[in-house]
Backbone as CSV, one residue per row, in Angstrom:
resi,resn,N_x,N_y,N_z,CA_x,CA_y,CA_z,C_x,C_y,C_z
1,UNK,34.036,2.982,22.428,34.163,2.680,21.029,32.955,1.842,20.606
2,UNK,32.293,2.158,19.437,30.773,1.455,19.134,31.570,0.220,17.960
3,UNK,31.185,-1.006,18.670,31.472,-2.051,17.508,30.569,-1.890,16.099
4,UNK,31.155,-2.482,15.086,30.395,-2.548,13.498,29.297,-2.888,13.914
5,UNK,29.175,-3.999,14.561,27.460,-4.798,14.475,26.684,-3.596,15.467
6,UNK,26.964,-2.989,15.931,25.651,-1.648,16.803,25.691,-0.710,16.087
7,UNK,26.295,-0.445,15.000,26.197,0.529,13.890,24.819,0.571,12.630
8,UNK,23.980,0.827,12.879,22.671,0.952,12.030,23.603,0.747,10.335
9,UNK,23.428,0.271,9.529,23.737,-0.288,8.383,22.798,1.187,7.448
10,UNK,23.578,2.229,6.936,22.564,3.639,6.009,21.427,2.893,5.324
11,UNK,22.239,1.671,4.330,20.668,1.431,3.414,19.752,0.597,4.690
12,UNK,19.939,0.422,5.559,18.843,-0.270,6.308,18.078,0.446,6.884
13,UNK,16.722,0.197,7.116,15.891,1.299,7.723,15.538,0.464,8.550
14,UNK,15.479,1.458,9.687,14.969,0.504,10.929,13.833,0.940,11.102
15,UNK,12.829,0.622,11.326,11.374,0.600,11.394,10.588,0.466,12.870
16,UNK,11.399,-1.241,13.274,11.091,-1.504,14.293,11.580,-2.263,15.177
17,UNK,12.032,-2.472,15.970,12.883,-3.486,16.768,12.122,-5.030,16.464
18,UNK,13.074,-5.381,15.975,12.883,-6.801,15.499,13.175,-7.668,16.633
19,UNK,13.801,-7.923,17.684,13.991,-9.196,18.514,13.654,-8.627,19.891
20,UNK,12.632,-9.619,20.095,11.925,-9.948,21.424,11.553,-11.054,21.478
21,UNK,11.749,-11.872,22.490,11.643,-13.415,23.161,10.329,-13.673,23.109
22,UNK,9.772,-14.421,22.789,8.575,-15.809,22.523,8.245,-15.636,23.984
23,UNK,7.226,-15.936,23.860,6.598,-16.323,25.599,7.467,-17.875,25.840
24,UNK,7.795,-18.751,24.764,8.199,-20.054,25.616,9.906,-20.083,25.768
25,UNK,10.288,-18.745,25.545,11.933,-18.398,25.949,12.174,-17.505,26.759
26,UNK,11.157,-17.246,27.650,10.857,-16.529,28.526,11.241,-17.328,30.093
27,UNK,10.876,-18.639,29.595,11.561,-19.111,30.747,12.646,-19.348,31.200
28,UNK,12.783,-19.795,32.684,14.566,-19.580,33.388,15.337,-20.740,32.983
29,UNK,14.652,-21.651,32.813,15.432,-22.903,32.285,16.169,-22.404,30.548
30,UNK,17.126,-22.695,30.519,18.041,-22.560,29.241,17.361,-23.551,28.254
31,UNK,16.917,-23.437,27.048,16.233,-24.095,26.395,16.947,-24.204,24.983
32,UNK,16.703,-25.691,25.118,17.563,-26.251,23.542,17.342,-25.500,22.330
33,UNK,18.521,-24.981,21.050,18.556,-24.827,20.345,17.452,-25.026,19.429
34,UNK,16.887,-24.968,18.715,16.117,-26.065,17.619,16.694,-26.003,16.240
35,UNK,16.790,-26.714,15.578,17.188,-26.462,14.112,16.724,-25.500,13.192
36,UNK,17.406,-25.226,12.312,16.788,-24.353,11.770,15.874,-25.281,10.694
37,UNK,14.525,-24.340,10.310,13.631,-24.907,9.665,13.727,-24.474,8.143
38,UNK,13.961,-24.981,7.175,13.818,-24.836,5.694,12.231,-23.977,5.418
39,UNK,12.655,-23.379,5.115,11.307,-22.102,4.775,11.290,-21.832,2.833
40,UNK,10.522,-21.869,2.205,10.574,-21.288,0.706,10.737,-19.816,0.814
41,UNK,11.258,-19.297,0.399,11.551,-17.579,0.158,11.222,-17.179,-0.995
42,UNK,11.437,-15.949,-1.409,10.961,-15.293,-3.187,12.189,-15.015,-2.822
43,UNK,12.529,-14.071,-4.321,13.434,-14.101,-5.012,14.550,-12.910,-4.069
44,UNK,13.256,-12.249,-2.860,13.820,-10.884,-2.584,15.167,-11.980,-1.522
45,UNK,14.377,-12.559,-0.563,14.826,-13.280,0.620,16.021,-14.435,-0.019
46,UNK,16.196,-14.906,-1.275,16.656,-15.997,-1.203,18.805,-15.585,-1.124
47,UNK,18.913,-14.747,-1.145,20.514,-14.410,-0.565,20.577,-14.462,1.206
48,UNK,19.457,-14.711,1.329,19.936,-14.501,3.373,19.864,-15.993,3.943
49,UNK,20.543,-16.466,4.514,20.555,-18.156,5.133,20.089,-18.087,6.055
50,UNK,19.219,-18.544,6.402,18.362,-18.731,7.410,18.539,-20.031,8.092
51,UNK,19.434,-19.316,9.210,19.901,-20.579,10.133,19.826,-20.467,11.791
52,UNK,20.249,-18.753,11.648,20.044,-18.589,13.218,18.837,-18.642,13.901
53,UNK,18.591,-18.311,15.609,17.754,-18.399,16.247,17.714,-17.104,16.872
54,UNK,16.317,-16.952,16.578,16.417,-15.111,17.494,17.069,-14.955,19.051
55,UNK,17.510,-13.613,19.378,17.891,-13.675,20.249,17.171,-12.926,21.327
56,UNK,17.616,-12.433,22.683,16.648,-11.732,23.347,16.436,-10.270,22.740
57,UNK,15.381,-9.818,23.471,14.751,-8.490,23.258,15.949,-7.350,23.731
58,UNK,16.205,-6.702,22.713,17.205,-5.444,22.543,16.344,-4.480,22.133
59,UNK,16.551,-3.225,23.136,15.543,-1.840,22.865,17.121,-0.833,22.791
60,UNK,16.920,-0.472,22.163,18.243,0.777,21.284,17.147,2.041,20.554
61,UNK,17.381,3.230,21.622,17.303,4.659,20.470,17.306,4.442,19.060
62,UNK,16.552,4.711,18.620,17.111,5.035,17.152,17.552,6.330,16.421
63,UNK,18.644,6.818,16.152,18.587,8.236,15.554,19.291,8.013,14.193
64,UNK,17.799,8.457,13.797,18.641,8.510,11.868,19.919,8.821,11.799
65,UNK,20.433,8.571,10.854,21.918,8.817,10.021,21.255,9.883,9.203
66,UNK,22.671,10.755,9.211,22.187,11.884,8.162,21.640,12.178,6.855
67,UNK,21.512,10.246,6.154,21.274,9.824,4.770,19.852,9.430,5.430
68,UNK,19.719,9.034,6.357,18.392,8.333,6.700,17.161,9.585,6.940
69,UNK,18.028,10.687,7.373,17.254,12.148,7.349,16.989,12.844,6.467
70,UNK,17.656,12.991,5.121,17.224,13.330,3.938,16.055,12.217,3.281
71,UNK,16.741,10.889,3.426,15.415,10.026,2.686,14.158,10.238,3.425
72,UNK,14.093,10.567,4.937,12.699,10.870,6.002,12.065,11.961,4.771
73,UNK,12.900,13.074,4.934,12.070,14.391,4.244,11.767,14.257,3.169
74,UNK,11.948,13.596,1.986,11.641,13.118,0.910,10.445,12.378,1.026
75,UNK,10.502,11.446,1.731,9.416,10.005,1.933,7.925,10.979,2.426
76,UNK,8.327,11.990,3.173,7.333,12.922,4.190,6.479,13.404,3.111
77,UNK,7.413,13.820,1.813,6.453,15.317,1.095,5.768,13.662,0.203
78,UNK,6.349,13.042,-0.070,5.731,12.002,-1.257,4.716,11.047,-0.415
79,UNK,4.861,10.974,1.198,3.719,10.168,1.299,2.125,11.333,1.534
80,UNK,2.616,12.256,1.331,1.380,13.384,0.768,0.307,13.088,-0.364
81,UNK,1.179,12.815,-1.494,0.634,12.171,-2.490,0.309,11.464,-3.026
82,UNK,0.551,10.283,-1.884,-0.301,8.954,-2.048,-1.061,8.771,-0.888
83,UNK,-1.656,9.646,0.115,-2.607,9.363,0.898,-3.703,9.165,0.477
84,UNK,-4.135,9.088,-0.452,-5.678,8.388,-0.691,-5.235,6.887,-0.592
85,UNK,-4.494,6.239,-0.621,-4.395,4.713,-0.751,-4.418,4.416,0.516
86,UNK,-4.649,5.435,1.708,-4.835,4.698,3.119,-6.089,4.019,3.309
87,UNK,-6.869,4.599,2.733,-8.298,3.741,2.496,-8.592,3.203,1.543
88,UNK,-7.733,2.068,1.067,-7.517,1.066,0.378,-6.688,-0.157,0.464
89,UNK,-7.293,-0.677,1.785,-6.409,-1.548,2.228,-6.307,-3.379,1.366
90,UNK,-7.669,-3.422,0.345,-7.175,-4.518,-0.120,-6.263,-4.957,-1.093
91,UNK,-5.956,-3.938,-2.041,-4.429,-4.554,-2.753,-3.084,-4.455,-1.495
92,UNK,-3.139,-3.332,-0.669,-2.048,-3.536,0.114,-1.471,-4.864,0.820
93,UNK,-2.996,-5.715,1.395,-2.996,-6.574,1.783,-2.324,-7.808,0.870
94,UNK,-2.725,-7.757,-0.068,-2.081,-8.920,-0.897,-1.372,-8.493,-1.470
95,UNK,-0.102,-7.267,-1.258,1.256,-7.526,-1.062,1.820,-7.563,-0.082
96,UNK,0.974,-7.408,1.004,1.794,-8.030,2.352,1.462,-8.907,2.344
97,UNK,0.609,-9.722,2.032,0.606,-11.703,1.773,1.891,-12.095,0.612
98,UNK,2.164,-11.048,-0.201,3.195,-11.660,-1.338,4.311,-11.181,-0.932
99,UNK,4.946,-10.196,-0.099,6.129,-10.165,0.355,6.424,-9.989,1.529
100,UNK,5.642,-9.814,2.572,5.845,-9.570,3.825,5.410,-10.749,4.942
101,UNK,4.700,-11.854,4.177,3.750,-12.422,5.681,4.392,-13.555,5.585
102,UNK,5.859,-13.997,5.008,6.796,-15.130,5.308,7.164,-14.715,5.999
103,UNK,7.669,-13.641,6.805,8.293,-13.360,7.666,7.291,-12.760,9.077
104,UNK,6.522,-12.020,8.671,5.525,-11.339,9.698,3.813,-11.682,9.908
105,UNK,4.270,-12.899,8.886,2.808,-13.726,9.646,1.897,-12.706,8.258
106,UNK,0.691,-13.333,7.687,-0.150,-12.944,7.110,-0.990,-11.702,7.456
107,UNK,-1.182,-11.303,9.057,-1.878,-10.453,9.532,-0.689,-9.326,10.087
108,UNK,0.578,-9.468,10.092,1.782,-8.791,10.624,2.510,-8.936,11.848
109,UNK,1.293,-9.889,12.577,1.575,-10.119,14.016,3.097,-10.793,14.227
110,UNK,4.032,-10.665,13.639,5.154,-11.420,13.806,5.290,-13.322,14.009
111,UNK,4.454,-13.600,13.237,4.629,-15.265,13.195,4.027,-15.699,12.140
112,UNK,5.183,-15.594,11.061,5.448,-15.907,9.880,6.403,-17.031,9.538
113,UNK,6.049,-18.437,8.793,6.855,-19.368,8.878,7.637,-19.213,8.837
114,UNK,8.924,-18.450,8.265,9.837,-18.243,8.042,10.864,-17.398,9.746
115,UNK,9.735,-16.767,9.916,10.754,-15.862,11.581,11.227,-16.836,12.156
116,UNK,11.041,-18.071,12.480,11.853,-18.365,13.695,13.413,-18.900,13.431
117,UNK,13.422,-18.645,12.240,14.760,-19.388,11.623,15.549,-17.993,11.406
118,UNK,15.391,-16.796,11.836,15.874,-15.592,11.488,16.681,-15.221,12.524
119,UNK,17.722,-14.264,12.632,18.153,-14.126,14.223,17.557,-12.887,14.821
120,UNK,16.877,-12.038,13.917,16.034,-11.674,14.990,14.524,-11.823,14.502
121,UNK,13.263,-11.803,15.382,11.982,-12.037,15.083,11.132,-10.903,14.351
122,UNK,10.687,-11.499,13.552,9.987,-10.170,12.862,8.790,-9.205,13.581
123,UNK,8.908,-7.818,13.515,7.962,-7.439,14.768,6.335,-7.912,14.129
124,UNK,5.811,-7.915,15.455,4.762,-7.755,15.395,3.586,-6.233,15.306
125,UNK,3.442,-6.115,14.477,3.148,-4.498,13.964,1.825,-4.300,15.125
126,UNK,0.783,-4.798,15.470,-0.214,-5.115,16.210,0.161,-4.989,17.613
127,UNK,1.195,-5.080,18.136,1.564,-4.896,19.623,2.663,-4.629,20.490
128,UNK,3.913,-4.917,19.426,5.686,-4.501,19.682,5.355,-2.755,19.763
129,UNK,6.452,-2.595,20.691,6.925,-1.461,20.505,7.874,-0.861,18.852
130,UNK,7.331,-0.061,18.136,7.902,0.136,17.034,9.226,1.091,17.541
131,UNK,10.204,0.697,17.363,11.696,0.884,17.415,11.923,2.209,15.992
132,UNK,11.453,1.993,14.802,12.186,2.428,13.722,11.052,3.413,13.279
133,UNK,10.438,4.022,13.877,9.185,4.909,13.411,7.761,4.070,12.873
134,UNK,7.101,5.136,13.426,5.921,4.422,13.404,4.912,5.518,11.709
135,UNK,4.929,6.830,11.890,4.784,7.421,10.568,4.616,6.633,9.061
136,UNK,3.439,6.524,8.234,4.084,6.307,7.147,4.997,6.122,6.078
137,UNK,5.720,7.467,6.641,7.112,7.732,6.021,7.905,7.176,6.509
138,UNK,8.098,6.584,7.415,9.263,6.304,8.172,8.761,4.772,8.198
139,UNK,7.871,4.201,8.020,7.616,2.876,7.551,8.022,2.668,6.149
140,UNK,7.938,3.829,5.081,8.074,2.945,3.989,9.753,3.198,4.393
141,UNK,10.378,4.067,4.743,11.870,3.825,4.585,12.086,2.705,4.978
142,UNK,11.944,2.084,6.309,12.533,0.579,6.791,11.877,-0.340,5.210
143,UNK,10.491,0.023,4.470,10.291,-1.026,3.301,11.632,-0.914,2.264
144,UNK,11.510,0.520,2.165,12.461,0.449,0.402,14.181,0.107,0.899
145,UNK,14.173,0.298,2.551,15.887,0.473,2.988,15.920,-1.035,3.381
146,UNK,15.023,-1.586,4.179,15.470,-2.986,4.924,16.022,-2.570,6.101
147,UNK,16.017,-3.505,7.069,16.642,-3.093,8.481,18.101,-4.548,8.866
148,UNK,17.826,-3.945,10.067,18.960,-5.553,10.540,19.625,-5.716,9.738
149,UNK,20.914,-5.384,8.966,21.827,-5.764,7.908,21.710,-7.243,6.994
150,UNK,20.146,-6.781,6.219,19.787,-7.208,5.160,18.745,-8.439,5.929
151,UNK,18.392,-8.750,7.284,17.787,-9.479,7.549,15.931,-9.617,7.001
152,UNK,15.929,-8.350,6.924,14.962,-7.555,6.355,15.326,-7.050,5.007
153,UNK,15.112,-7.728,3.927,15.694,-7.145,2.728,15.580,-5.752,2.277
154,UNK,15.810,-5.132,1.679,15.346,-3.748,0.952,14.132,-4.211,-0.171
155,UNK,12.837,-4.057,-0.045,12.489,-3.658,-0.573,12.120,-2.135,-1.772
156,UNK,13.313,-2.180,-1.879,12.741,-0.579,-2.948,13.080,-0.487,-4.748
157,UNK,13.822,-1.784,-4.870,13.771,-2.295,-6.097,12.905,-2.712,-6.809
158,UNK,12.239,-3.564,-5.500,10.958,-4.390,-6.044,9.383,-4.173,-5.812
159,UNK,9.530,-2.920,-5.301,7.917,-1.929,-5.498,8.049,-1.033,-6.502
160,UNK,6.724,-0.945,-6.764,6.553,0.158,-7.583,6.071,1.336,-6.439
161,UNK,6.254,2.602,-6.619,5.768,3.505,-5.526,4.281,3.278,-4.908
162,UNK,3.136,3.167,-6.060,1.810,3.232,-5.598,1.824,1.598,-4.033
163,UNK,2.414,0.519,-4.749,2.925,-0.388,-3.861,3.106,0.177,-2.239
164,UNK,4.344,0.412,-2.650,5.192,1.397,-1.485,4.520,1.473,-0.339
165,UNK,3.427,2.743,-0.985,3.063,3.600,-0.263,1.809,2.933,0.506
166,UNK,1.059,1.854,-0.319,-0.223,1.100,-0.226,0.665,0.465,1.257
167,UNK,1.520,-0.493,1.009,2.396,-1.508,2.007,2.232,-0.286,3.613
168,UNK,2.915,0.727,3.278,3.273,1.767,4.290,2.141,2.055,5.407
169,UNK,1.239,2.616,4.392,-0.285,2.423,4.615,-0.983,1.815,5.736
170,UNK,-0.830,0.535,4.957,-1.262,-0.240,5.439,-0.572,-1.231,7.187
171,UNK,0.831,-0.860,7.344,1.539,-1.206,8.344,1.173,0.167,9.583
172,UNK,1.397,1.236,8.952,1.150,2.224,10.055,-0.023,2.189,10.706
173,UNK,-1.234,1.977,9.654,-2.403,1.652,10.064,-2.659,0.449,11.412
174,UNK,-2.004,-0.579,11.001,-1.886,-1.680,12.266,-1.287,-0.725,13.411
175,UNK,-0.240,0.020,13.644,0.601,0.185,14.373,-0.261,1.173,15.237
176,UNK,-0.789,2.735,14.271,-1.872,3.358,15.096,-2.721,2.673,15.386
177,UNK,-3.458,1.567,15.069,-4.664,1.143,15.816,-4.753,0.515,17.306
178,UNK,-3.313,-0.058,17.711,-2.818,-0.461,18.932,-3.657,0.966,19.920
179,UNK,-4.271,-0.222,20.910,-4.428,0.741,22.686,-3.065,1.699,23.126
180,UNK,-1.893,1.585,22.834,-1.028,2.234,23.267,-0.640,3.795,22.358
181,UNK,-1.282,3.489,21.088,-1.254,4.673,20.052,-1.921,5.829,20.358
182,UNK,-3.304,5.628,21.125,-4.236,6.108,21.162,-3.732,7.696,21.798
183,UNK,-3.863,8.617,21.673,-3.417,9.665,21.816,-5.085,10.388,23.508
184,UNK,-4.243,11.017,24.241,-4.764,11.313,25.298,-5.912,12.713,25.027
């Protein structure tokens, strides 16, 4: 029987596995709690309490939901028509400084003031294994869906598409550029 909480949440898009251990929780000694840290949020983040502490690294399959497979094929034909914005990475950038780099660090690397107060860590696009698709398309779904039951908000209210697709862009781009992307 699959409990609620291992149940992928439809509007959430999972993108990428969000929780993996810090190099300094890596060690065998059990290590104190820390408080949670008061972080400023925008308007998207400010319904989520940010109290917990990430937990260890969980690797889980991902297989779309049958809603998550219609929004793929949709996202597929439309990120067609915004591929010229892949080579345009500086407005993308400064909306991942305006909505993404409290949580994933300014450059995406996952150390963003705000992650450590989250319960799980925001990936690092630059070197995590991407869990939730790595594709454009399948990046902007985890943007406009959110992942982790709302830990990751939905962004899809609060882009405009050209946005979207710029954000998408611009994350896949980190993700192919990784040594491990590199195709044989």
């Amino acid at each position: 029987m699959r409990l609620a909480w291992m149940i992928p949440v439809c509007l959430c898009l999972q993108l990428m596995s969000c929780t993996k251990k810090k190099p300094a929780e890596t060690a065998s000694a059990p290590a104190e709690a820390s408080p949670a840290v008061a972080v400023p949020q925008d308007a998207t983040h400010a319904n989520f309490p940010l109290t917990a502490q990430p937990s260890g690294e969980i690797r889980n399959e991902w297989i779309p939901s049958p809603h998550e497979k219609a929004q793929l094929e949709v996202l597929a034909t439309e990120a067609k028509q915004f591929a010229e914005l892949k080579n345009k990475p500086e407005k993308a950038l400064a909306l991942f400084k305006q909505h993404c780099a409290t949580c994933h660090g300014p450059e995406g690397r996952g150390n963003g003031p705000g992650g450590d107060s989250l319960p799980v860590i925001p990936t690092n696009f630059h070197e995590w294994p991407i869990k939730y698709g790595r594709a454009p398309h399948e990046v902007a779904l985890t943007i406009t869906s959110g992942r982790n039951e709302g830990v990751m908000p939905p962004f899809g209210a609060v882009l405009k598409k050209e946005e979207l697709w710029s954000l998408a862009w611009l994350v896949s781009s980190w993700i192919e550029a990784r040594p491990d992307s590199k195709k044989p």
